[in-house]
C-alpha positions in Angstrom: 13.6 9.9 18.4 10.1 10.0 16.7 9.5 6.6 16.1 11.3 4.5 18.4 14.4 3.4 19.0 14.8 -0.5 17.5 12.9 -0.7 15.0 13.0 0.3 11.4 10.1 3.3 11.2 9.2 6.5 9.9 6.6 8.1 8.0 5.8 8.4 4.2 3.7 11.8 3.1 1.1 10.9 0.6 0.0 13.6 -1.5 -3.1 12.6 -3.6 -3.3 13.9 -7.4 -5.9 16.4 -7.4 -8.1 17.5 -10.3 -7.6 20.0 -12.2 -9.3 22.6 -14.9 -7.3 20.9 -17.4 -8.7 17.8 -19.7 -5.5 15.3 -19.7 -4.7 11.7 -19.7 -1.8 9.1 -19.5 -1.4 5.4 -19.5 2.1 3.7 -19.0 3.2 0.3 -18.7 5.8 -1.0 -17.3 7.6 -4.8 -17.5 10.6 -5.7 -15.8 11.9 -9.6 -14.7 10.6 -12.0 -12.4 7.4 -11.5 -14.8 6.9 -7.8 -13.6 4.0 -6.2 -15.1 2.3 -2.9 -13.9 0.0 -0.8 -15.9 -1.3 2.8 -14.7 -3.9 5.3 -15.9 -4.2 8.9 -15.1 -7.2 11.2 -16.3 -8.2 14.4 -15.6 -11.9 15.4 -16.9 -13.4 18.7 -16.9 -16.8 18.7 -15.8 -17.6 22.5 -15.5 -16.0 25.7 -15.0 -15.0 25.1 -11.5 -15.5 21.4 -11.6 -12.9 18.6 -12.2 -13.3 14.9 -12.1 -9.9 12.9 -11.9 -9.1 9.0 -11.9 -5.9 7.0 -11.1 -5.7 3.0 -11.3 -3.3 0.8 -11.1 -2.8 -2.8 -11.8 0.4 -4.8 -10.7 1.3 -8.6 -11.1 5.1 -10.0 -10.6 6.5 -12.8 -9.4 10.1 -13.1 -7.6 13.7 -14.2 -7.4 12.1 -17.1 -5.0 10.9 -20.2 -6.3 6.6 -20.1 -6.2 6.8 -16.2 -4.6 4.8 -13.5 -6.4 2.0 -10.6 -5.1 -0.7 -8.8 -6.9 -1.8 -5.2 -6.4 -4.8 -3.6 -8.1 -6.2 -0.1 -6.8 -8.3 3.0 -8.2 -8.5 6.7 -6.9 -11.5 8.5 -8.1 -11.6 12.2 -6.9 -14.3 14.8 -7.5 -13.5 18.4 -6.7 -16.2 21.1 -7.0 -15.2 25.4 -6.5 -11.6 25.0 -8.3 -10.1 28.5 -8.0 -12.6 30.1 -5.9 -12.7 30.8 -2.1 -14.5 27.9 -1.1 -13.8 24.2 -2.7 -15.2 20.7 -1.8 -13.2 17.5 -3.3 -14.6 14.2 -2.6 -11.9 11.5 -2.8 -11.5 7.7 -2.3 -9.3 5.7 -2.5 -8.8 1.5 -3.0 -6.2 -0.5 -2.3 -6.5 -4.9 -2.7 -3.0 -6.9 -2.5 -2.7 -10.4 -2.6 0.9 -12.1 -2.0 2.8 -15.2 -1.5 3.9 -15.1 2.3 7.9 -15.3 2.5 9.8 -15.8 6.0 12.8 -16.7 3.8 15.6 -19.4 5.1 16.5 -20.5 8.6 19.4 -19.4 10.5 22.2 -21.0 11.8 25.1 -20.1 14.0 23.5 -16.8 13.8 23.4 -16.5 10.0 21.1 -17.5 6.8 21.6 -20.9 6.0 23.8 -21.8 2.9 21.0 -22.7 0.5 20.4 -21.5 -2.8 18.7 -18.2 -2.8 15.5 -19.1 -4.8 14.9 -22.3 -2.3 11.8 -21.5 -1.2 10.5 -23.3 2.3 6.9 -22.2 2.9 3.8 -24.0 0.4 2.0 -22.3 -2.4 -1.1 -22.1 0.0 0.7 -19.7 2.1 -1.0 -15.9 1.8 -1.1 -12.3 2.4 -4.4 -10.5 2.1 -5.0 -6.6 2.4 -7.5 -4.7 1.4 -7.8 -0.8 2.1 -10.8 1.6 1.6 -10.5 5.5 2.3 -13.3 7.6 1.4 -12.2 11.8 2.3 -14.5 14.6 2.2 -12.3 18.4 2.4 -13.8 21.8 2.9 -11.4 24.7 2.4 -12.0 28.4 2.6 -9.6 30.8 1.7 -10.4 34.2 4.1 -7.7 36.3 2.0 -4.8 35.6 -0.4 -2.9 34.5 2.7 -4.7 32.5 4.8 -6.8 29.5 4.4 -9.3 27.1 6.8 -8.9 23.2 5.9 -11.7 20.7 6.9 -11.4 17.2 6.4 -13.4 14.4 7.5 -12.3 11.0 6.7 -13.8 7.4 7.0 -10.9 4.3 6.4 -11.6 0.7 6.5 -8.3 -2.0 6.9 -8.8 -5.6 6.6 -5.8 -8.1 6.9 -5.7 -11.8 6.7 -2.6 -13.9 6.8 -1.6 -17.1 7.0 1.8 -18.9 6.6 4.7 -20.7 8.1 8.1 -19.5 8.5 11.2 -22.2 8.4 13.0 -23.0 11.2 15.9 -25.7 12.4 15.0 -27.6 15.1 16.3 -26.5 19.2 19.3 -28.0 19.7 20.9 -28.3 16.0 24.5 -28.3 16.5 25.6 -29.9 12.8 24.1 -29.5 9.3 23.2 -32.3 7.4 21.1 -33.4 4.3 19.3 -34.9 6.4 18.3 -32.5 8.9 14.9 -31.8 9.5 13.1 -28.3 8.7 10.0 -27.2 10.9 7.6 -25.3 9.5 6.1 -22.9 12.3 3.1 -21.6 11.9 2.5 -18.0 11.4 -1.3 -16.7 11.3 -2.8 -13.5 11.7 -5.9 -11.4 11.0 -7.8 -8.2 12.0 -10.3 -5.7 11.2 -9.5 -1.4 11.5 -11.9 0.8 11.0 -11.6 4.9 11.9 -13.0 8.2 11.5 -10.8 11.3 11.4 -12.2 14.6 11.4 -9.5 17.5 11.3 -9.3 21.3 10.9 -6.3 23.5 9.9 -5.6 26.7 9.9 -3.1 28.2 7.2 -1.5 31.9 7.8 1.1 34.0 5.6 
C-alpha cells in the first residue's frame, strides 16, 4: 500500500551509533565460506565533559557460490557530538560507504524457468562491475524546552555515485530445443548516474 504494488519495497530505519560519555571500544572479525571476511571497529572517545567523539569502520571482502563472483565493501562513520546531557546538543556526523562487486544476472530461462546448469556456472566475464560509492555528511541541532518536549534540526548534504556495466545471459528469440550447442547471448547491461541532495528538517517532540 506504501510502496507499490509489484514490486519488492519497503523501508529500512537506520539508526546511527551516537557517542557517548563513556570511553569504550570493540573490534570483531568475522570469516565464513566463499572466502568471507569482514572486520569491524567501534570506539567511543571522551573528549570533554559534554563532549564525545565516536568511530565505526568496516571492511568486507567475500567471494560467492558462483564461479569468478565476489564484492568488496569498505566504509567509516566518524561522529562528533558536542552538549551531551544538556538542553542543547550539536553532533556532526558522516558517513562513507565504497562497494565494488562482480555484476551477476545469473542463468537464462527457458520454458519459463532457470536453465538446468550447474549452479556455480557463471555466464557474464570477470570485467563485468558494480561501482557505489556514498557520502553523507549530517549536522543536528536539538533543544530540549522541558523534560518532555524536544526541537530537532537537521541539515544534511548526501552525494551517490553509481557506475555499472555488465551483460546478462540470454537464449536467443525463437529457441525451441536445448542443445550443447546452442548459442548464449550476452546482452548488454550498462548504467551510471550522479545524486546529489540537501535535506534540511525540523521536528518537534511532545510528551
Amino acid at each position: 500500500m506504501l510502496f507499490g504494488r509489484g514490486l519488492a519495497g519497503g523501508v529500512i530505519n537506520q539508526a546511527s551509533k551516537e557517542p557517548a560519555l563513556k570511553n569504550k571500544g570493540s573490534v570483531t572479525a568475522t570469516a565464513g565460506s566463499y572466502d568471507y571476511k569482514r572486520l569491524t571497529a567501534d570506539v567511543n572517545q571522551v573528549l570533554d565533559d559534554t563532549v564525545a567523539l565516536r568511530l565505526n569502520a568496516m571492511k568486507t571482502d567475500a567471494g560467492s557460490s558462483r564461479d569468478h563472483v565476489g564484492s568488496e565493501r569498505e566504509g567509516f562513520a566518524p561522529t562528533l557530538r558536542f552538549g551531551i546531557g544538556t538542553d542543547n546538543e550539536i553532533t556532526l556526523a558522516h558517513y562513507y560507504l565504497n562497494t565494488h562487486n562482480t555484476l551477476d544476472y545469473g542463468v537464462p530461462f527457458f520454458n519459463n524457468k532457470p536453465l538446468d546448469v550447474p549452479a556455480s556456472r557463471f555466464y557474464g566475464t570477470t570485467a563485468d562491475y558494480e561501482d557505489n560509492t556514498t557520502h553523507i555528511t549530517a549536522l543536528t541541532y536539538r533543544h530540549s524546552t522541558s523534560d518532555d518536549s524536544e526541537i530537532k534540526t537537521i541539515l544534511r548534504h548526501a552525494d551517490y555515485t553509481r557506475d555499472l556495466w555488465g551483460v546478462a545471459p540470454r537464449l536467443p528469440s525463437g529457441t525451441t530445443v536445448i542443445t550443447d550447442n546452442t548459442a548464449i547471448n550476452r546482452t548488454r547491461q550498462a548504467r551510471g548516474g550522479h545524486e546529489e541532495t540537501w535535506t534540511s528538517q525540523t521536528d518537534y517532540t511532545g510528551k
